[in-house]
Backbone as ProteinMPNN parsed JSONL, in Angstrom:
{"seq_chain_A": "XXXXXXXXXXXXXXXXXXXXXXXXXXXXXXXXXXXXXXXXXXXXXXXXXXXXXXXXXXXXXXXXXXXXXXXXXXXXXXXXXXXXXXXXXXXXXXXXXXXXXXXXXXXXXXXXXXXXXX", "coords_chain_A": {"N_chain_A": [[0.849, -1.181, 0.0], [0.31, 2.121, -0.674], [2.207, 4.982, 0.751], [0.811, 7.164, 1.613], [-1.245, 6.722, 1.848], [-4.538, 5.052, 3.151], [-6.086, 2.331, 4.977], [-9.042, 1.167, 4.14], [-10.321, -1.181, 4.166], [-10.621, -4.858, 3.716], [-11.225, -7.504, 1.686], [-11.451, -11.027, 0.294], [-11.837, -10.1, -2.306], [-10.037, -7.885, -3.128], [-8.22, -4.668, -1.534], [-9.579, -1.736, -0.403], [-8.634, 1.499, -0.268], [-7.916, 4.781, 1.133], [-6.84, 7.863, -0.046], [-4.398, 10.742, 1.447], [-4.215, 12.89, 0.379], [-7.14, 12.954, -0.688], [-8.82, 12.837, 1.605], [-7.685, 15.367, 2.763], [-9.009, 17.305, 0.941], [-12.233, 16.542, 1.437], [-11.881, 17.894, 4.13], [-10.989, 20.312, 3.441], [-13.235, 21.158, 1.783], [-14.816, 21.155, 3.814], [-13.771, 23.42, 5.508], [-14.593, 25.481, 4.192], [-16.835, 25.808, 3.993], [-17.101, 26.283, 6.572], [-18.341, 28.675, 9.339], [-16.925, 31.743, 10.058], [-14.583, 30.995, 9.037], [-12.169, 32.677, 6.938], [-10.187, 31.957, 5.084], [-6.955, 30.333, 4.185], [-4.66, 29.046, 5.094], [-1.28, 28.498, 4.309], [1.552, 26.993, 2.551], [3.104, 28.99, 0.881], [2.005, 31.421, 2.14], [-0.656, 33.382, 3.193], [-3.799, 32.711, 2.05], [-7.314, 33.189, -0.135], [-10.304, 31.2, 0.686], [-11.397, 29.569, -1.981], [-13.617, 28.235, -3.359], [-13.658, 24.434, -4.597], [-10.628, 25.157, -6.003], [-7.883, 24.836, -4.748], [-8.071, 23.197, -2.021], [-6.982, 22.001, -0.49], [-4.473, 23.546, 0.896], [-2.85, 24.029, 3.396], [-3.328, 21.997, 5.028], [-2.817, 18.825, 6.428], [-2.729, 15.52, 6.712], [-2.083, 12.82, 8.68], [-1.524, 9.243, 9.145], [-1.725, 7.074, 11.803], [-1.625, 3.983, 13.853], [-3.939, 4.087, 15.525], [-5.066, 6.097, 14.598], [-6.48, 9.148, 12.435], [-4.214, 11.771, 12.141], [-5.104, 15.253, 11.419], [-4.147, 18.539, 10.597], [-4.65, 21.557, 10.193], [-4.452, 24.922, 9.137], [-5.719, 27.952, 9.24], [-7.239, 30.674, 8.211], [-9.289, 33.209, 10.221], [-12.126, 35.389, 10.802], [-11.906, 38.905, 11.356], [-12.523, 39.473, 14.957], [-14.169, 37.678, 15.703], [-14.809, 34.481, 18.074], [-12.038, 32.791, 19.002], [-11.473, 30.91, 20.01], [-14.355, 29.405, 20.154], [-14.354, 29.098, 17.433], [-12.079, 27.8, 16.506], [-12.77, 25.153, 18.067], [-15.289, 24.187, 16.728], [-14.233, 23.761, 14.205], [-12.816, 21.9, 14.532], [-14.265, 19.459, 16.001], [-16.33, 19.613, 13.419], [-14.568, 18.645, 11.381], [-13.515, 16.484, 12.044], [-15.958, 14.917, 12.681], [-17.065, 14.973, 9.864], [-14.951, 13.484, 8.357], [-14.693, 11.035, 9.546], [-17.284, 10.064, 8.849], [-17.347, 9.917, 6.343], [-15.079, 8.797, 5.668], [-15.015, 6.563, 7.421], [-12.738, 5.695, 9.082], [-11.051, 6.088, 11.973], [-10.531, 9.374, 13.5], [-8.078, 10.414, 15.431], [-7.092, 13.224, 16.131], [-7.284, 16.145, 15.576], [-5.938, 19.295, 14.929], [-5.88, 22.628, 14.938], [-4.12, 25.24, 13.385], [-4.575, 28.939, 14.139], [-3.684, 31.151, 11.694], [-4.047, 33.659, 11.337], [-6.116, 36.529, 11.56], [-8.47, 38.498, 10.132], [-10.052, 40.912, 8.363], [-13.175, 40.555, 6.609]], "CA_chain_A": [[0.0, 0.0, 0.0], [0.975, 3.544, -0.609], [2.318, 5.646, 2.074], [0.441, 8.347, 1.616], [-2.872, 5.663, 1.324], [-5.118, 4.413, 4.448], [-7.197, 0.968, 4.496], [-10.225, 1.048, 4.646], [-10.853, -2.55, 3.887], [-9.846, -5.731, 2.716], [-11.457, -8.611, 1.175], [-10.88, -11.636, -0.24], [-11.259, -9.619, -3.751], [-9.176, -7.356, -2.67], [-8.071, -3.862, -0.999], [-9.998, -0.728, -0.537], [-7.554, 2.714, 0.615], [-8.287, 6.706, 0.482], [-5.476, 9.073, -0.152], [-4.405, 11.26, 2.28], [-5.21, 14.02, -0.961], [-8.91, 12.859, -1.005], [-9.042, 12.866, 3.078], [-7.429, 16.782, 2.986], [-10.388, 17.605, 0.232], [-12.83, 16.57, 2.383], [-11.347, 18.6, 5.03], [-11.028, 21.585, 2.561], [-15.118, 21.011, 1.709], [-15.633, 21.452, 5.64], [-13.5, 24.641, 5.883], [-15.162, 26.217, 2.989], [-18.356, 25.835, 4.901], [-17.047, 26.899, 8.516], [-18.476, 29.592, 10.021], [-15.653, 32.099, 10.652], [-13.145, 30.861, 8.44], [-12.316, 33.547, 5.86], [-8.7, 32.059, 4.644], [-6.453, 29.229, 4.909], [-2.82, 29.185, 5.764], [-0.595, 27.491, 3.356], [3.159, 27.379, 2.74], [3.321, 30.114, 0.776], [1.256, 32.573, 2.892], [-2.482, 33.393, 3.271], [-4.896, 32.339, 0.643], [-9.056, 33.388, 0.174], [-10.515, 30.098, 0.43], [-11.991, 29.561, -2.946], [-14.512, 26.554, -3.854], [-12.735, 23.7, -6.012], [-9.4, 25.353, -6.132], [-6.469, 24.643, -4.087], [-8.787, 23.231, -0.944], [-5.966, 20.99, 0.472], [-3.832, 24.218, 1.188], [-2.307, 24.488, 4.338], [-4.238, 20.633, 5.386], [-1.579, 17.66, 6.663], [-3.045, 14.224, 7.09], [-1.094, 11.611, 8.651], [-2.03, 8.36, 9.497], [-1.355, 6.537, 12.636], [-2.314, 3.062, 14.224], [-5.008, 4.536, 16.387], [-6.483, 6.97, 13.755], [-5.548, 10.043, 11.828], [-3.95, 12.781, 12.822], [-5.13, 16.254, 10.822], [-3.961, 19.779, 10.855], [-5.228, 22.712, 9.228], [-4.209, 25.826, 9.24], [-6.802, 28.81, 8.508], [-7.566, 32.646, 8.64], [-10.477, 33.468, 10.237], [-12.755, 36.694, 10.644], [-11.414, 39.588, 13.049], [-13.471, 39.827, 15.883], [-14.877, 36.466, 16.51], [-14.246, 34.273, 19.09], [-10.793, 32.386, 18.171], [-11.591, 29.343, 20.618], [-14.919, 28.65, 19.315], [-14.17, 29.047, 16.123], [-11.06, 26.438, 16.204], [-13.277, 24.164, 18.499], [-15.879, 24.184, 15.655], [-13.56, 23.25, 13.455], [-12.287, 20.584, 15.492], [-15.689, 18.878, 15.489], [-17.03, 19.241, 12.129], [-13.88, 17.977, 10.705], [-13.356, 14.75, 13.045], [-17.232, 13.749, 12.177], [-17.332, 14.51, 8.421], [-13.814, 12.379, 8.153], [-15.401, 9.454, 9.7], [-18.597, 9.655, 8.543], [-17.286, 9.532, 5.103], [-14.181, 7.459, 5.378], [-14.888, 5.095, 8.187], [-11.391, 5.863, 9.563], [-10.726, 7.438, 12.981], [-9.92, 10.63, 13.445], [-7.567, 10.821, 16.206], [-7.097, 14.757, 16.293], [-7.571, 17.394, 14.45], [-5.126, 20.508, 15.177], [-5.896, 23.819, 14.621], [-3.774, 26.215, 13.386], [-5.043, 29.98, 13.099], [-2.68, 31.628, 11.267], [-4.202, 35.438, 11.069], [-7.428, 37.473, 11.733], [-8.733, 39.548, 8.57], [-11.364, 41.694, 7.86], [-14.292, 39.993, 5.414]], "C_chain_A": [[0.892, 1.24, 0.0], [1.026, 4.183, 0.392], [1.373, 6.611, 2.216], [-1.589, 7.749, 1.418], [-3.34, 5.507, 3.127], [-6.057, 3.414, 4.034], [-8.05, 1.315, 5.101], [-10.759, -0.224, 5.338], [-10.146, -3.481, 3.331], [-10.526, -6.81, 2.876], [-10.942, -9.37, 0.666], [-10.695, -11.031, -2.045], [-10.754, -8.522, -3.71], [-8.724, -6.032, -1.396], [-9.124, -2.381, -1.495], [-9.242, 0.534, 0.549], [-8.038, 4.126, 0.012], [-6.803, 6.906, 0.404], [-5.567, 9.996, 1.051], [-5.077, 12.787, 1.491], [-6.9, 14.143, -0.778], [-9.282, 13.095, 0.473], [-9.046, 14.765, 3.116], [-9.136, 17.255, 2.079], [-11.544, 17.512, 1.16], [-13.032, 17.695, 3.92], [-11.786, 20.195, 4.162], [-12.326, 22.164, 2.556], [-15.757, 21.752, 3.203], [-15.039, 22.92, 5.788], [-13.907, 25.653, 5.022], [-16.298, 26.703, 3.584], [-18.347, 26.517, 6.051], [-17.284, 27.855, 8.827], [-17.894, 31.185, 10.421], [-14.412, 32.266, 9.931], [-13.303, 31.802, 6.898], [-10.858, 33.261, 4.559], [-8.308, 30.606, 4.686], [-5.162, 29.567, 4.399], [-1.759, 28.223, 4.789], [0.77, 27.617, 3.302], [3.587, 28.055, 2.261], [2.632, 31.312, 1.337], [0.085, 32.1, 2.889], [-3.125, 32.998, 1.9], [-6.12, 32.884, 1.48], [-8.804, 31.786, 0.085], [-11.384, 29.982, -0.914], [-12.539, 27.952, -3.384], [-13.97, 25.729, -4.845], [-11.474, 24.149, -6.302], [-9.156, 25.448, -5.154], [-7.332, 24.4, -2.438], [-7.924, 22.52, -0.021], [-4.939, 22.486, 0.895], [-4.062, 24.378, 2.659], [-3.22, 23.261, 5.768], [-2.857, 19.884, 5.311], [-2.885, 16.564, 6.892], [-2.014, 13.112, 7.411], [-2.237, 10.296, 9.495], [-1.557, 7.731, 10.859], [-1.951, 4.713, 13.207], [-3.831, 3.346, 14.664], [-5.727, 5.553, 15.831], [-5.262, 8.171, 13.14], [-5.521, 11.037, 12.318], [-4.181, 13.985, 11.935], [-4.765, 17.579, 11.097], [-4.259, 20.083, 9.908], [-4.944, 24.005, 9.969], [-5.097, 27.204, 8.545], [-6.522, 30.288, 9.062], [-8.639, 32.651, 9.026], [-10.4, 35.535, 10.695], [-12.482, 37.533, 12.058], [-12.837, 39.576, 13.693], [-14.57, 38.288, 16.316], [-14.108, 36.248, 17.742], [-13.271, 33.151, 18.708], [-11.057, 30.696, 18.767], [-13.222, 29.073, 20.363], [-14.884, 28.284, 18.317], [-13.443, 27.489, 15.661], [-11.904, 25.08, 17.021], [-14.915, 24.036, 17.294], [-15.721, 23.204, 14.447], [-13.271, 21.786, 13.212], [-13.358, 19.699, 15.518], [-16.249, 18.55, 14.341], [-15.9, 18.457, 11.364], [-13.513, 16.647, 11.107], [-14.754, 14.114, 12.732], [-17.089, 13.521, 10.508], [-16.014, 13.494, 8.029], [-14.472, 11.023, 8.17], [-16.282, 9.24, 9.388], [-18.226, 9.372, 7.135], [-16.601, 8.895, 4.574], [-14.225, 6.25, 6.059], [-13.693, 5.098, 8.95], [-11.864, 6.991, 10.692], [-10.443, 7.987, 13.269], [-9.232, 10.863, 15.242], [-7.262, 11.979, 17.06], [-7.133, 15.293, 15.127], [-6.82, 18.794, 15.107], [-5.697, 21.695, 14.32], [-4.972, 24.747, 14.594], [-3.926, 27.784, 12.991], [-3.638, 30.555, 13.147], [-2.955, 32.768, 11.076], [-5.397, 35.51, 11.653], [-7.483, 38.489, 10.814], [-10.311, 40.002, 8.738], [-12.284, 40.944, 6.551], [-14.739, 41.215, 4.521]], "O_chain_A": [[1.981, 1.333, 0.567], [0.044, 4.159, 1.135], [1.184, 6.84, 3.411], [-2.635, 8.266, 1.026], [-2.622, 5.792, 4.085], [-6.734, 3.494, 3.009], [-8.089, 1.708, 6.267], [-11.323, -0.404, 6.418], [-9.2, -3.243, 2.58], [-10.607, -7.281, 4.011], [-9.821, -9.035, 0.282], [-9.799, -11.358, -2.824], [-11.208, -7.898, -4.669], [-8.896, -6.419, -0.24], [-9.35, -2.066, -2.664], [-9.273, 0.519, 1.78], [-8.395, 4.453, -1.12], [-5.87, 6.183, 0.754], [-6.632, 10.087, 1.662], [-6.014, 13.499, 1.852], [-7.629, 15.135, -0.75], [-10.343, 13.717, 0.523], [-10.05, 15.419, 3.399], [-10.186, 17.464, 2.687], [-11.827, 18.575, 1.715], [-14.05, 18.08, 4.495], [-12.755, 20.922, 4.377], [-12.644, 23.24, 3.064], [-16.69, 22.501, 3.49], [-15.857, 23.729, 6.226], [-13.461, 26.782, 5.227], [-16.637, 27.884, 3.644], [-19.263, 27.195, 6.516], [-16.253, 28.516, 8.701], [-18.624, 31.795, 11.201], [-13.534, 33.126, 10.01], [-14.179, 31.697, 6.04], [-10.57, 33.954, 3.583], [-9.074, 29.74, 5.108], [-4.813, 30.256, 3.441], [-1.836, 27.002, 4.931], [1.251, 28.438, 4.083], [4.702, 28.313, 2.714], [2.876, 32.339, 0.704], [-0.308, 30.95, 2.696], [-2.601, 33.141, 0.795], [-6.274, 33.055, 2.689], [-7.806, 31.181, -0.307], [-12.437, 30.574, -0.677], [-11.935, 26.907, -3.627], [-13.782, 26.214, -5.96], [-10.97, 23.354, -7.096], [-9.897, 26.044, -4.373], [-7.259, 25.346, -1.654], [-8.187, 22.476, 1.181], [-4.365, 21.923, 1.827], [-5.127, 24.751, 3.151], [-3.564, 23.544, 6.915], [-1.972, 20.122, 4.489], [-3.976, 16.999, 7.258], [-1.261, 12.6, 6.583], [-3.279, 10.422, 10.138], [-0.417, 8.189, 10.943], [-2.985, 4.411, 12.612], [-4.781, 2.798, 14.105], [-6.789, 5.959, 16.303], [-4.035, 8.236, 13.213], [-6.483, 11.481, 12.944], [-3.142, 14.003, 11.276], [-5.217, 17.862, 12.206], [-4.285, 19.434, 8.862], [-5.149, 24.161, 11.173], [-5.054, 27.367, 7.326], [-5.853, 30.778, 9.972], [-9.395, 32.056, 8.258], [-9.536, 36.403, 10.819], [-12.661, 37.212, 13.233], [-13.936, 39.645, 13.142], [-15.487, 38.163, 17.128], [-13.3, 36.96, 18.339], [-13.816, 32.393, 17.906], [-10.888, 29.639, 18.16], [-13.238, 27.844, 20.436], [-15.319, 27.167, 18.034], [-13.836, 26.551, 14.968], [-11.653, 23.965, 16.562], [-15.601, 23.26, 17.959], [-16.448, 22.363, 13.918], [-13.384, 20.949, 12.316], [-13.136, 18.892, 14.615], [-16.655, 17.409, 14.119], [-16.322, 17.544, 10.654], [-13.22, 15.791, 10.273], [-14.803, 12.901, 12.529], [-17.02, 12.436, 9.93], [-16.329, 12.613, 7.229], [-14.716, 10.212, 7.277], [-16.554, 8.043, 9.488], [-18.884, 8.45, 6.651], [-16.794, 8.356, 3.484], [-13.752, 5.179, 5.679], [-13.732, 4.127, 9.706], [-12.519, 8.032, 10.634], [-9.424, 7.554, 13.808], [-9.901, 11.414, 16.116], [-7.163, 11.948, 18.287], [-7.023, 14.892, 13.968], [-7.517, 19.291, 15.991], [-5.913, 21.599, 13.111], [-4.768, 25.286, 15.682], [-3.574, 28.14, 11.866], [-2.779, 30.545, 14.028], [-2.022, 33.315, 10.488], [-5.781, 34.533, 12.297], [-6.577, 39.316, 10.717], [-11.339, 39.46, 9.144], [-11.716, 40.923, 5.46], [-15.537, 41.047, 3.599]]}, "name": "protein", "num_of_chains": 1, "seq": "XXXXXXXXXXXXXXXXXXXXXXXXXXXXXXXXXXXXXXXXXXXXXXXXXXXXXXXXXXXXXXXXXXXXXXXXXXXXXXXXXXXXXXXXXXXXXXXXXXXXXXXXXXXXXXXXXXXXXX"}
């Protein structure tokens, strides 16, 4: 299996694995949606978050025995509140993971990386 793969499954006709790519997407999908979040954090600087382009930016997935470990890094909107926001986050992205891969989400890290004006 590919490193960068997770099992889902395995039968006698064979293997079923996500990408850690298709896991971040997912992820991406959820921060698009979030509440708050006006940005996301990537390795070359800030980004808008924009629908269908570049949604894995500034998203890690790793895998572990005991489930996966995610970070994300985002901008959100000045003047909220910074710890609901990231506990928000933290939630919607640990259910929609498992609800759609079956895989357990170990953590989910938040990193905000700014506060911006909308």
């Amino acid at each position: 299996m590919d490193k960068g793969s997770h099992l889902l499954g395995e039968t006698e006709l064979g293997r079923v694995a996500v990408s850690s790519d298709a896991i971040a997407q997912i992820v991406g999908h959820v921060l698009a949606e979030s509440y708050g979040v006006v940005g996301a954090g990537g390795r070359r600087g800030l980004t808008r978050l924009r629908p269908r382009t570049k949604l894995t930016e500034g998203i890690t997935v790793r895998g572990g025995d005991d489930g996966l470990e995610i970070d994300v890094k985002v901008v959100v909107e000045y003047g909220l509140k910074l710890a609901e926001i990231a506990a928000t986050i933290r939630a919607r992205v640990g259910y929609e993971v498992e609800r759609a891969t079956g895989l357990p989400v170990k953590a989910v890290t938040v990193h905000i990386d700014g506060a911006r004006r909308s």
